[in-house]
Every structure is written in structure tokens, then in C-alpha cells.
C-alpha positions in Angstrom: -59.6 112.8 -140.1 -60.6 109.6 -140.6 -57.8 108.6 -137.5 -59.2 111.0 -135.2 -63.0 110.2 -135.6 -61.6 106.4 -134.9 -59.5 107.6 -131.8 -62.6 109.8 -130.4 -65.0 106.4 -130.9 -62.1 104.3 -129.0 -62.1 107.0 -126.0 -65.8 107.2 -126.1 -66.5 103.2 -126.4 -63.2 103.2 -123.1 -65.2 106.2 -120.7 -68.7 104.4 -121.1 -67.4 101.1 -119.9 -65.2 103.0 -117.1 -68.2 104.2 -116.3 -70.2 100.9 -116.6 -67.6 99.2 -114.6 -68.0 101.8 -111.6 -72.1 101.5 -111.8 -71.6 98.1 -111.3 -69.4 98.1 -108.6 -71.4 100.4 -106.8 -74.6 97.9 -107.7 -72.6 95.0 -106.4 -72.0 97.0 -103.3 -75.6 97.5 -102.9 -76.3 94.0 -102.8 -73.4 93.1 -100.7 -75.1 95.2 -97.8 -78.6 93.6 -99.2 -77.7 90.3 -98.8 -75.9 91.1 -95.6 -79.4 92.5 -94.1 -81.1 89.8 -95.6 -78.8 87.1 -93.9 -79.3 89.3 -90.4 -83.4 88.9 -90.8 -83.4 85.4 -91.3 -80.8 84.3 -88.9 -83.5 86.6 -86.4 -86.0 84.8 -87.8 -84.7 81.5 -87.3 -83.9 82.0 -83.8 -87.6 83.8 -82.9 -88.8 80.8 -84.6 -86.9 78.5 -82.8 -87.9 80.2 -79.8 -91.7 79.8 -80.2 -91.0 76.0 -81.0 -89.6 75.5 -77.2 -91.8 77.7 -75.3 -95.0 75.6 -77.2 -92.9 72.3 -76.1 -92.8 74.2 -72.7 -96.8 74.5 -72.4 -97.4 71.2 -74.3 -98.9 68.4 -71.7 -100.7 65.2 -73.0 -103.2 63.3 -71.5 -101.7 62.9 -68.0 -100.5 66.1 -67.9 -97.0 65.5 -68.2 -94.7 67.4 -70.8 -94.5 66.5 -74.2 -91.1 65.7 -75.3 -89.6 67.3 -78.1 -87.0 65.0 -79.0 -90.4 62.1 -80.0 -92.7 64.9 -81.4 -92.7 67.7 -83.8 -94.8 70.5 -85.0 -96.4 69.9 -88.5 -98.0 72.9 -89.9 -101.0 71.6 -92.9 -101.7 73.9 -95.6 -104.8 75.2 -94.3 -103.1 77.3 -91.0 -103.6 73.9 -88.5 -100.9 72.9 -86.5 -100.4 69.5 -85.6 -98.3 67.8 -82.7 -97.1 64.4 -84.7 -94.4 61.8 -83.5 -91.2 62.2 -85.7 -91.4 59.2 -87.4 -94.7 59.8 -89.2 -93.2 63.2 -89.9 -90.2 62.0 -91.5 -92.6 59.2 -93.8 -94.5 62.4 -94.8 -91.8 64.3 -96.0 -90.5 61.1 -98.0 -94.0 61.2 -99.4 -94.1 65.5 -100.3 -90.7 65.1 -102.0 -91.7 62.0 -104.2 -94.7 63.9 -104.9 -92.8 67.2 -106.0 -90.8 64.6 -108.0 -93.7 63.9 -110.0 -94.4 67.3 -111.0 -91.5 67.7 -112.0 
């Protein structure tokens, strides 16, 4: 008797992780396709953004009306919603300046 209570626990402890196994690969499955759709949005994302940056290069003049180029400038976005126009190499000693700063919070 002693045996078969043993045996039944041994099936019963085997089926739950069959069927543990089998939720889990169904939940990995899940976030396969999740991560798949996720992937999809940002790449769209990306390009819509990347968009908007060369159509407001396109519109962008300065003083004497001619075209800003993109290749010297860059769009710097503040914490308060403004959007600058700043030359890359004062963008560039800016972010040297953020990441020591989130350095030091660390």
C-alpha cells in the first residue's frame, strides 16, 4: 500500500510538471509573438521618427534663408517639450555631460 500511495505521488508530482512544462511553452510562445509585435512597432517608430527629422531639416532655413544642414546640426529636445536646433558638437559635449551626471547618481 505503502508502494502504491508512493507510485500515485510520483505520477501525480510527473503530470503536474507535464503540464507545467506545456503552460510554459505556450507562455513562451505568447511572448515570442509579443516581442515580435513589439520589435515591428518600434522599427515603425523609428522610421516615422526618422522621417519627421528630414522633413523638419527640409523646412529648416537660417538667417539667409538657405537650408540648414543636417550633417552640422541636430535636434535637441529639453525636458520641458522645447526643441532646439544645436550644432553637433555642443550636442555631443552635452551628452558627455548627462552621462557623467547619471554616473553620479548612480
Amino acid at each position: 500500500v505503502a508502494a502504491q500511495k508512493c507510485r500515485k505521488r510520483k505520477l501525480n508530482a510527473i503530470l503536474n510538471l507535464e503540464e507545467d512544462v506545456c503552460n510554459l511553452q505556450t507562455q513562451k510562445e505568447s511572448l515570442k509573438k509579443e516581442h515580435s509585435q513589439c520589435s515591428k512597432s518600434i522599427n515603425q517608430i523609428k522610421q516615422k521618427l526618422n522621417n519627421l527629422y528630414h522633413d523638419i531639416f527640409n523646412r529648416l532655413r537660417d538667417d539667409q534663408g538657405r537650408p540648414v544642414n543636417p550633417c552640422q546640426y541636430v535636434l535637441h529636445c529639453s525636458s520641458n517639450g522645447s526643441v532646439f536646433i544645436i550644432p553637433k558638437h555642443l550636442a555631443k559635449s552635452e551628452q558627455k555631460q548627462d552621462n557623467r551626471k547619471e554616473q553620479k547618481q548612480k
